[in-house]
N, C-alpha and C positions, 0 to 999 in steps of 0.2 A: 373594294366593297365585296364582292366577288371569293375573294380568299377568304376573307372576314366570316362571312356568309357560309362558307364550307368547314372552315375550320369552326366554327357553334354547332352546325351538324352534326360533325366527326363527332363531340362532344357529346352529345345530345345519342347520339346511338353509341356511343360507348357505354355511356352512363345506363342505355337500355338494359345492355348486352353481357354488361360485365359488372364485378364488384366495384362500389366506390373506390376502394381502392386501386386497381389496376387502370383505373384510369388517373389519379394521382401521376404525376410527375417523378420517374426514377430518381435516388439518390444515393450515391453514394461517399461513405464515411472513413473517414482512418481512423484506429485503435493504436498508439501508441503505447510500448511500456518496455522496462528496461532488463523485467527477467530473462531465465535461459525458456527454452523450449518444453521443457517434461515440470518445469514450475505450476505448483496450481494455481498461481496468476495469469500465465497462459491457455489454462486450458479453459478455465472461467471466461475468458477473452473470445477464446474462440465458440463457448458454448452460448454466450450473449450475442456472437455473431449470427449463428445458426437459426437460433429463438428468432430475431430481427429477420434473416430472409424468409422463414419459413410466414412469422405471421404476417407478411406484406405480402406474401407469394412474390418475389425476388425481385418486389418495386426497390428496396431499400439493403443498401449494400454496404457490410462493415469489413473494411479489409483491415486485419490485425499485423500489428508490425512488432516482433518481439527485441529481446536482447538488444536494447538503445539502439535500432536501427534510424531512429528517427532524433537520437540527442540523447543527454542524459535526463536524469527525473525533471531538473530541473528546468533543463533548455524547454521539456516539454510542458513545462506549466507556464512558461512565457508564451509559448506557441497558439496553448488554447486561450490565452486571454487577450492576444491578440485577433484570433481565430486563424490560424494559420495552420491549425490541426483542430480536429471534432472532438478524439475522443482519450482518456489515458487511465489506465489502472496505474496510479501512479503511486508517490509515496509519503508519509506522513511528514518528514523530515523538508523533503522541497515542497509541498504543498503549506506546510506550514510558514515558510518563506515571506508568503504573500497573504498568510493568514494565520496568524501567531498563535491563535485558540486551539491549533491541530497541537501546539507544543504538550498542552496538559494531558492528551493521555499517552507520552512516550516520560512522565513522571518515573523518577528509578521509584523499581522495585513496588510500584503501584496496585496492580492486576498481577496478580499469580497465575492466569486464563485467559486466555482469549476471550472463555464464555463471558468471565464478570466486567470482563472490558464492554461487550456487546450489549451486557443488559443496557450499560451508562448509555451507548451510542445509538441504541434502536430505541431509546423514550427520547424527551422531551430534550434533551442536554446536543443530544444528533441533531434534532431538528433544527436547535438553534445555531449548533455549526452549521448546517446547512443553509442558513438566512446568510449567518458573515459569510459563506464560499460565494455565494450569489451576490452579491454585493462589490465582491471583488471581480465578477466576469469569469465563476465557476459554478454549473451545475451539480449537483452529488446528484449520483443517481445509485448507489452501494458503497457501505462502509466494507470494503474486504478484511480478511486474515493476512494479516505480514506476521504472524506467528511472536509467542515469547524469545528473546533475541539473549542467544551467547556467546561465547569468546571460543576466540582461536587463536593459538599460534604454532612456533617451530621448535622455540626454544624450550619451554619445560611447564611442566603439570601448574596451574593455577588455583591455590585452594586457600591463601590469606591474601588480602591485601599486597601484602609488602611483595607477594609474587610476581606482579604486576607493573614496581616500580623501573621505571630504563625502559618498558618495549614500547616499541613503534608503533602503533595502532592504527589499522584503518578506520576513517568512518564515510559514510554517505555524506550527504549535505546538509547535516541535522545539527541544529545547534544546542539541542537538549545532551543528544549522544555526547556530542565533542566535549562539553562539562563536567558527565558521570567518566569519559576516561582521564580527562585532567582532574577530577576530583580522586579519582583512584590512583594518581600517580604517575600515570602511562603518560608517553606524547601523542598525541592525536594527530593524525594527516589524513586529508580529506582526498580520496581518491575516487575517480570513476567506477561502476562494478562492471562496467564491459573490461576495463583496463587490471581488475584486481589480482585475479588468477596470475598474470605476469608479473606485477607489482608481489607478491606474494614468492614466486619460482626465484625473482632474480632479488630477494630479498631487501627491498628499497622498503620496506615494511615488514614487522615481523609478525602481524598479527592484526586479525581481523574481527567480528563480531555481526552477528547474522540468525537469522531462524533456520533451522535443523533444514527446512525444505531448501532454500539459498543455498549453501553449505554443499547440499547434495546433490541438487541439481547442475551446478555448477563446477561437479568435483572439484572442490577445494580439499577435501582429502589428502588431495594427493599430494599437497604440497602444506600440508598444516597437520602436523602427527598429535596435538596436543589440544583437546575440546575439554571445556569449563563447564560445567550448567549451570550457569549463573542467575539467567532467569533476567536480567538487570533491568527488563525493558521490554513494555509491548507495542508492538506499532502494527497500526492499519495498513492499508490501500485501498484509498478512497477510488473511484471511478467515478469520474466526473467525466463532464461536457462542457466544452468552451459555451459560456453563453452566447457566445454571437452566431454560432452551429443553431443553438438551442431555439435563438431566434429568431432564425431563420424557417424552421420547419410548422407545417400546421397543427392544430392543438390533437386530432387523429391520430400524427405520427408520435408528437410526444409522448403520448396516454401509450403508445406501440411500444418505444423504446424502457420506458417509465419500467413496465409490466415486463420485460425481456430481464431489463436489468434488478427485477424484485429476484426472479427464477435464476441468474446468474450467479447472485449473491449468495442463494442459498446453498448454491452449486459448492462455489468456492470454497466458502465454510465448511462445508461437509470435507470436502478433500482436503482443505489445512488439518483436519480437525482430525482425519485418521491417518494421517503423515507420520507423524509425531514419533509414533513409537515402535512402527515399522522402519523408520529411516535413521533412528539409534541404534538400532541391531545391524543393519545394514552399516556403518556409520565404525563400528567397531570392525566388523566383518573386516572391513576395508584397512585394520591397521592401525586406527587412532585407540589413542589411551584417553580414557573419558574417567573428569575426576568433578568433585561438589567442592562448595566453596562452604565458607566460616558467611553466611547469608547475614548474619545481627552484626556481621564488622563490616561487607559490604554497604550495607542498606546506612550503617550509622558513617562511616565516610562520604557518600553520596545524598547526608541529608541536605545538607547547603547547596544543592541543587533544587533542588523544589523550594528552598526559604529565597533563593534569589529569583525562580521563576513568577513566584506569587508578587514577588516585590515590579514587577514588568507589566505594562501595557495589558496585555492579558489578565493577567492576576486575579482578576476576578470574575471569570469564566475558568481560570483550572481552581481556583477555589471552589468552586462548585463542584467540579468532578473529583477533587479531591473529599471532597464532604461526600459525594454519593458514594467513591469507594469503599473509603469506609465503611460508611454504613452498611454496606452490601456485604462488608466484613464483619461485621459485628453481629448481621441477621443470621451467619451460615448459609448464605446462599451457596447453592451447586455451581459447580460447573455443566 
């Protein structure tokens, strides 16, 4: 009775003394994700960390774990939905695993932009991804930048189709990817990107595909002399929360984390978004021969990608996004 008694006290003049907050309960969170370090998926990660200690005044603690320290994309979207981990900027490919709707906007040749990617994802078509991720034991808390994605490889310049036929191809854990390279010809092998760089050196693959930022941060340069701008493909990085983290915390801290991760996002974005074409010049610098592809034979071999994804389970959630694309093409929207 007696502890009881002291411990409502303590309580009681905390709450005098200090902000609600600091008398809250410390917590702290793990960030898992699979980029390298100078990634602006990283740095968004750690600036969402920052925002969280600073507005808790260092109740609330996100420790970030980069380059698959904690598993690959996908081990870590089993993790959060088991709650085995809190937090992951992770990727559209294994997220979409467990929630098939992520597949429609890694559609070939879909978004030209990032930007017209984000108009679809920041209205109403987001949100309702964001119902299925919740449902499944995924919070979204930002849609990130995983950038327009292009090819790489060892053996030579990419600019028809037919260029493409025989190589080796890495992909992520994406089942829309793996289709747009067997619809192009290629073989597709599903490799780790902690593992690729090697996979890449000791030639078990000849050829990879990735956003400019990926690519660079990762020096694959150095062992891939030959870049495509193909364009074939946009893909996010959502930052989610395992719901079970989510559920655990009080409705204060979420409206906390909510608001860190509105300001992270923006963050990110901005840095994807001026990568681009400081890390092409760079990108050359380094030795690679960077060539354009025949884009109306691309897009028309990889259409039977999108006529078999509409025919799936999904189907009609990427038909909508496919309908908003459009349109957002047809209005002239900017970038």
């Amino acid at each position: 009775m007696q502890s009881t008694l002291f411990h409502r006290a303590a309580l009681a003049a905390c709450a005098l003394l200090l902000p609600a907050l600091a008398c809250a309960q410390a917590v702290k969170l793990t960030l898992g994700h699979g980029a390298a370090p100078d990634n602006p998926r990283h740095l968004a990660s750690l600036k969402f960390a920052e925002l969280v200690k600073a507005r808790s005044a260092g109740r609330i603690e996100v420790q970030v774990a980069p380059s698959a320290q904690l598993g690959d994309d996908a081990a870590m979207v089993t993790a959060l939905r088991t709650g085995a981990l809190d937090l992951s900027a992770n990727s559209q490919g294994a997220v979409a695993a467990a929630v098939p709707e992520y597949a429609a906007y890694g559609m070939p040749f879909l978004f030209a932009t990032p930007a017209r990617a984000f108009q679809v994802l920041d209205g109403p078509l987001g949100r309702e991804l964001a119902d299925k991720s919740a449902a499944k034991g995924m919070v979204v808390l930002g849609y990130w930048d995983n950038g327009i994605r292009h090819m790489t490889n060892s053996k030579r310049p990419l600019r028809s189709v037919d260029d493409l036929k025989g190589l080796k191809m890495r992909t992520p854990p994406d089942a829309v990817l793996v289709d747009i390279i067997q619809a192009l010809g290629a073989e597709a092998q599903q490799i780790k990107f902690a593992e690729l760089y090697v996979a890449l050196q000791q030639g078990v693959v000849d050829g990879q595909e990735n956003p400019l930022a990926n690519f660079h941060a990762s020096k694959l340069y150095e062992v891939q002399k030959h870049l495509a701008l193909t364009g074939h493909m946009f893909q996010m990085t959502p930052l989610i929360m395992g719901k079970r983290s989510w559920d655990r915390l009080p409705a204060a801290d979420r409206t906390l984390l909510a608001e860190a991760a509105q300001e992270a996002t923006a963050y990110q974005r901005q840095l994807a978004r001026e990568a681009d074409d400081k890390l092409l010049d760079d990108i050359r610098a380094k030795g690679v021969e960077v060539s354009t592809i025949d884009a109306r034979a691309f897009a028309q071999a990889t259409a039977k990608v999108q006529d078999k994804w509409l025919a799936s389970p999904a189907g009609p959630y990427i038909a909508k996004v496919v309908k908003a694309a459009g349109a957002q093409s047809s209005a002239g929207s900017h970038p």
